[in-house]
C-alpha positions in Angstrom: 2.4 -13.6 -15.9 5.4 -14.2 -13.9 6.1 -18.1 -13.3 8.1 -19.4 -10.0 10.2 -21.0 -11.7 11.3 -17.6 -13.2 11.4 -16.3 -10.0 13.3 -19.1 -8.6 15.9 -18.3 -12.0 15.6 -14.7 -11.5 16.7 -15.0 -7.3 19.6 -18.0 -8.7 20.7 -15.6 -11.0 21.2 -12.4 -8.2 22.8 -14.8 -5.3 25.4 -16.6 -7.8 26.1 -13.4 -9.4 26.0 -10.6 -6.4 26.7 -12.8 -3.5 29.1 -15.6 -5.6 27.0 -18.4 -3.9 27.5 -21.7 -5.8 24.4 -22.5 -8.1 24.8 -26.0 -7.0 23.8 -24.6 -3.1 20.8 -23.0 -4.4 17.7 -24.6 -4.1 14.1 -24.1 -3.0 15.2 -25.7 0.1 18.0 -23.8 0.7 18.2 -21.8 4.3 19.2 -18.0 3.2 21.7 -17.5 6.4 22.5 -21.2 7.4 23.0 -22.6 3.6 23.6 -20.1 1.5 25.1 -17.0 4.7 22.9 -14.1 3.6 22.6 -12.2 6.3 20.4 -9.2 6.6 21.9 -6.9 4.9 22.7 -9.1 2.2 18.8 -9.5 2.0 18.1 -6.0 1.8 20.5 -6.3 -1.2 18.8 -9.0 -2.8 15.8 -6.8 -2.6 17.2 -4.4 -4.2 18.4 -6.6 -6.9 14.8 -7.9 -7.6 13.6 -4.4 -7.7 13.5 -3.9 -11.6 12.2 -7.0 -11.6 9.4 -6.4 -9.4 7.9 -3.1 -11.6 6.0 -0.4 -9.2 5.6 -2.9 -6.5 7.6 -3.0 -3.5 8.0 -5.9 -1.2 7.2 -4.9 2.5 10.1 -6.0 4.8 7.7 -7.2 7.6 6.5 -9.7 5.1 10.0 -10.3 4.5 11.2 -11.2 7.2 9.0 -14.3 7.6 11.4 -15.4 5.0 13.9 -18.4 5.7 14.5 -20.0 2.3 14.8 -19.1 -1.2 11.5 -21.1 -1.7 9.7 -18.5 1.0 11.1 -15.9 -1.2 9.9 -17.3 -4.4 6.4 -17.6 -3.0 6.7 -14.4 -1.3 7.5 -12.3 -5.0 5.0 -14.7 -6.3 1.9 -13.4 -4.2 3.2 -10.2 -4.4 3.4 -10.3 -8.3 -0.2 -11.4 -7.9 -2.0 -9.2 -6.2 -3.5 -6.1 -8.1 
């Protein structure tokens, strides 16, 4: 089973890498577009990213747009990875 933590090392990993944010900015408490400026697009991106990750499931974006910190989107992969 999938941990948050490697979630949270999995997401760290995409944004300093992809998006060259500094891994210093990245934390659970970090705004995506104030903090860290990923926008929408960038998002969708992200998603992408995450997608191997992720196996056969697939992250609605209506869920993801309640998202507003890398800690909503750890939580959010998190249920997903969950649920059967």
């Amino acid at each position: 089973m999938v941990t948050e933590q490697q979630i949270f090392e999995k997401i760290k990993s995409i944004l300093s890498n992809t998006f060259e944010v500094p891994e210093e900015k990245i934390t659970l408490e970090a705004k995506l577009y104030d903090d860290l400026e990923i926008d929408s697009i960038d998002a969708v991106d992200m998603l992408v990213e995450l997608a191997p990750f992720l196996g056969n499931k697939k992250i609605s974006p209506a869920a993801f747009k309640q998202v507003r910190t890398v800690g909503d989107v750890v939580k959010a992969i998190h249920a997903l990875l969950q649920a059967e």
